[in-house]
N, C-alpha and C positions, 0 to 999 in steps of 0.2 A: 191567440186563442188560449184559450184554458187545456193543460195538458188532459190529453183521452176525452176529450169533452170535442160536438164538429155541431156546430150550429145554421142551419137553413133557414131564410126566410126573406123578410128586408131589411136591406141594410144597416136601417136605423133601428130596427128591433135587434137586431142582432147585437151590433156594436152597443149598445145600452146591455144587454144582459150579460156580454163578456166583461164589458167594464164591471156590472152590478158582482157576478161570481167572483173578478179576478179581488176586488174591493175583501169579501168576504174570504176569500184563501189566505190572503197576503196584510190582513190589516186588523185594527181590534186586541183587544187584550191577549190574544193567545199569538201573538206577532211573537220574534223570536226577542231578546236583550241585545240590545246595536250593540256592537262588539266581538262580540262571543261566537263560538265556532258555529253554533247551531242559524246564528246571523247570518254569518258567512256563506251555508248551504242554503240558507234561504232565500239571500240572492243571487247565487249562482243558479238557481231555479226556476227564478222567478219571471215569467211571461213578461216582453216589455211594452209600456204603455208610457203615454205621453206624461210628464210633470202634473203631478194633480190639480197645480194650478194654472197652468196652460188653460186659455181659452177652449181650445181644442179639445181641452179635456172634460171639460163640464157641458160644452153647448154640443147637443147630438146634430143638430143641426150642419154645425159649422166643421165635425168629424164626419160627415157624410160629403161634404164639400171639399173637402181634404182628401177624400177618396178619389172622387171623380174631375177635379181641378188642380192648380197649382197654388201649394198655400202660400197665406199673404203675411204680410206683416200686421200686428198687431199692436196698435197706439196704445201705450198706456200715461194715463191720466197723470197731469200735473196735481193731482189732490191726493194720488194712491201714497199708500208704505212705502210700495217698493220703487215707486219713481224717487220719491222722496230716499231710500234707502240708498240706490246709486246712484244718485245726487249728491248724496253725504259723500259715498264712498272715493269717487270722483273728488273730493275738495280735500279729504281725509288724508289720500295720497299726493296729493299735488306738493314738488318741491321746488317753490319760487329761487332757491338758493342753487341748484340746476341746471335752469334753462340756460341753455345755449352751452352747457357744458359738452365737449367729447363732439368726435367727429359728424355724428348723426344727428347733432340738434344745430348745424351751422346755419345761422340765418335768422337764428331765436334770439326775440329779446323781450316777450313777452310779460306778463307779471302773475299773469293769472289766467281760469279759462270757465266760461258759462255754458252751462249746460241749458239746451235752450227745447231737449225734443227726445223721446227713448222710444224706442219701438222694440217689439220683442219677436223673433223669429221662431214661427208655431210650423213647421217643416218635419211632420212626423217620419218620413222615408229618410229623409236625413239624420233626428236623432235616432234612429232603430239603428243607425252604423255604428253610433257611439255609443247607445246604451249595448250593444253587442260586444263592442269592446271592453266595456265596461264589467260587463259580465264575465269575460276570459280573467281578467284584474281577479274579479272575484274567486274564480274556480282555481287560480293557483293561489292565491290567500285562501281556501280551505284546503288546498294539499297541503301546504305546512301549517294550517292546522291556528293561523295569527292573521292581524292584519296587516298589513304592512309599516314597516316604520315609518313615525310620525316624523315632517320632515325638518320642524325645527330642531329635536333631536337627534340627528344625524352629524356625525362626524365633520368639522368643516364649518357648519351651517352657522347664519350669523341670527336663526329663530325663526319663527312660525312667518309663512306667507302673510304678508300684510293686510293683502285683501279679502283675507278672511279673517285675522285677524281685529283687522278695524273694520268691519263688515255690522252693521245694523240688523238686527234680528230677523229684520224681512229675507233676508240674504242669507240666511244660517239654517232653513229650511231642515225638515227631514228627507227630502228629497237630494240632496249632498251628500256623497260619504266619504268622511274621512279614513273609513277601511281601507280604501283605496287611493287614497291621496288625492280624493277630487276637489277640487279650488275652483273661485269664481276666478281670473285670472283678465288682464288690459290686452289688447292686440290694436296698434295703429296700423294703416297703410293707407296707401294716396285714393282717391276716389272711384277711378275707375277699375280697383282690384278690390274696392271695397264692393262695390256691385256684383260682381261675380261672387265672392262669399257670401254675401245674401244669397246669391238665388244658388249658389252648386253647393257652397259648404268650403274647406281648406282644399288644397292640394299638394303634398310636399311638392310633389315633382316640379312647380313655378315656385318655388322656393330659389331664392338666391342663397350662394355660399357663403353664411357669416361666422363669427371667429369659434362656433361652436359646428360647424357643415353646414349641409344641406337639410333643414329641418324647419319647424313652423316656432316663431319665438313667438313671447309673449312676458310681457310685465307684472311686475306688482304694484305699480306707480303708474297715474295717468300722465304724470309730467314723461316718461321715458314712453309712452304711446304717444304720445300727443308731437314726438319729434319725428313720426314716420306717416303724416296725416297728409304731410304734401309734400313735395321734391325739394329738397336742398337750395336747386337753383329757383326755386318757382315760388317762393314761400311768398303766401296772400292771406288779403283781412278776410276771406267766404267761409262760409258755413264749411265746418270740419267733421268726422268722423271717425269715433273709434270703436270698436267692438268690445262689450263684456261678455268672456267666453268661460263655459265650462271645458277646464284639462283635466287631462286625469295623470298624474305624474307616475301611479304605481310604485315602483322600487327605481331609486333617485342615484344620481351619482352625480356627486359636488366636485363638481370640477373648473378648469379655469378656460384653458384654450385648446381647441382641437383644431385638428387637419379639418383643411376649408371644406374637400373634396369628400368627408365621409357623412354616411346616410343614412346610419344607422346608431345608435349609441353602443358602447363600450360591453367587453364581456366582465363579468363579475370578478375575475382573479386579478389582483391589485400587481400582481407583478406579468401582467399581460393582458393589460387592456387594449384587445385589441378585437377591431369591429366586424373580423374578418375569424374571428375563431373556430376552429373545427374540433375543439376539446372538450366540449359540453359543461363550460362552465356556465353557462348560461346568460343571459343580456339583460341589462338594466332597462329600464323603461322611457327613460326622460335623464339627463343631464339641467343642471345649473350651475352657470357662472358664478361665483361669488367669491368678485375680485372687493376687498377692502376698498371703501370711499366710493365706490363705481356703484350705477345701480345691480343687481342682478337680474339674470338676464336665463330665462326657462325655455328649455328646447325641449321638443317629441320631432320626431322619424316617422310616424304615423298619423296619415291623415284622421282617420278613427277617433284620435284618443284628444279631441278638441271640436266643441259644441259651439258656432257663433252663436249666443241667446238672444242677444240685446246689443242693439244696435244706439248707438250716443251721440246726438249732433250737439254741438258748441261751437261757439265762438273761442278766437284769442283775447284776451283786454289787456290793452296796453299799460 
């Protein structure tokens, strides 16, 4: 709802006039300059609502069913932008030169991979966890008063996230902010955990211990998603799956390997990073690997702070 503002009636008149006022608070020439502190207050304020371009968001019908159902996926069109957008983006990142490299892609000898089907996951009680989180990001980027550092520029870094980087305009949305480090971001995993993130969303806690802990990884390259799509032992020609998710990396620390067993990311003091501190130096938000020649490889500790949107079926081609 709109802050001070409590509206009675039916549903769909309702939810139509919140959307109509929140529109007219938050949008229009008198919006704040993306960047800038008065930005920053702005959306750390700001009532959350579904992606403008979310189904959901436009049809009152389908936000009244959303209410009172469980929401569904939603096809989008092989003719639209944005199929077309991460279609590209998908082919953009693929590295034939790759596969089958490193323990996790054993079994690979593929050449290439088709994208054959996108659907996009319109789960408004789900995003309200992430845009929540998202909103915390915000309100400590207006206590110091900046955004957060951009992450190609960071100490370490080998430059900008690629999938946003090579991201097609469709995908570069105002609905993204890089105030906060949010990226469109690859996640593979085998079928039947893919199912469950459709319908619940991440969990770290079924998180397996990788060379970064306990945490929810994710790609900038569909060729290193596309190596966790189905079991090692099990690799088959069937319809695969991988997710294009929004992360929100926030404040980054580039790093290489950590203890398998930890669950949380690093305290801020470079000569005590450690995940257990009581010094109040305060906690990074997300870790990346970025080992030379290897791909890199993005971890969060926070189920929160990772959106499945879009869901990617393809093939392998030989």
């Amino acid at each position: 709802m709109v802050p001070g503002i409590h509206l009675q009636g039916e549903m769909k008149s309702v939810l139509k006039v919140t959307a109509t006022l929140q529109k007219l608070l938050y949008s229009g020439s008198d919006a704040p300059q993306r960047g800038t502190v008065k930005f920053l207050r702005h959306m750390a304020m700001k009532v959350a609502s579904p992606p403008p371009y979310w189904d959901l968001s436009t049809d009152w019908i389908k936000q009244l069913k959303a209410k009172l159902f469980t929401p569904g996926l939603v096809r989008i069109k092989a003719t639209s932008a944005i199929y077309k957008a991460i279609e590209d983006l998908v082919k953009k990142t693929w590295r034939p030169d790759l596969v089958g490299e490193g323990l996790d892609a054993k079994g690979l000898s593929h050449k290439d991979i088709k994208v054959s089907k996108i659907e996009r996951i319109e789960n408004f009680d789900l995003y309200r966890k992430y845009y929540d989180r998202r909103q915390e990001l915000f309100k400590e980027a207006l206590k110091n008063r900046s955004p957060y550092k951009d992450i190609g520029s960071l100490p370490g870094s080998r430059g900008p996230i690629l999938t946003t980087k090579k991201a097609h305009a469709a995908l570069k949305h105002d609905d993204l902010y890089p105030e906060v480090n949010e990226h469109y971001v690859f996640h593979g995993t085998v079928p039947e955990v893919a199912e469950v993130i459709k319908e619940n969303g991440f969990d770290v806690r079924n998180s397996k211990c990788g060379m970064l802990g306990q945490a929810i990884y994710a790609a900038e390259e569909s060729t290193k998603a596309d190596q966790y799509a189905d079991k090692r032992a099990e690799r088959n020609d069937g319809d695969k799956k991988i997710f294009l998710c929004r992360l929100l990396f926030g404040d980054v620390m580039i790093g290489t390997i950590r203890p398998k067993d930890c669950k949380k990311p690093p305290c801020k003091d470079p000569q005590h990073a450690d995940t257990a501190c009581t010094q109040f130096h305060g906690f990074y938000d997300s870790v990346i690997s970025d080992r030379e020649g290897k791909f890199r490889e993005f971890a969060v500790y926070d189920s929160r702070m990772v959106y499945p949107e879009y869901i990617i079926t393809y093939k392998r081609l030989t």
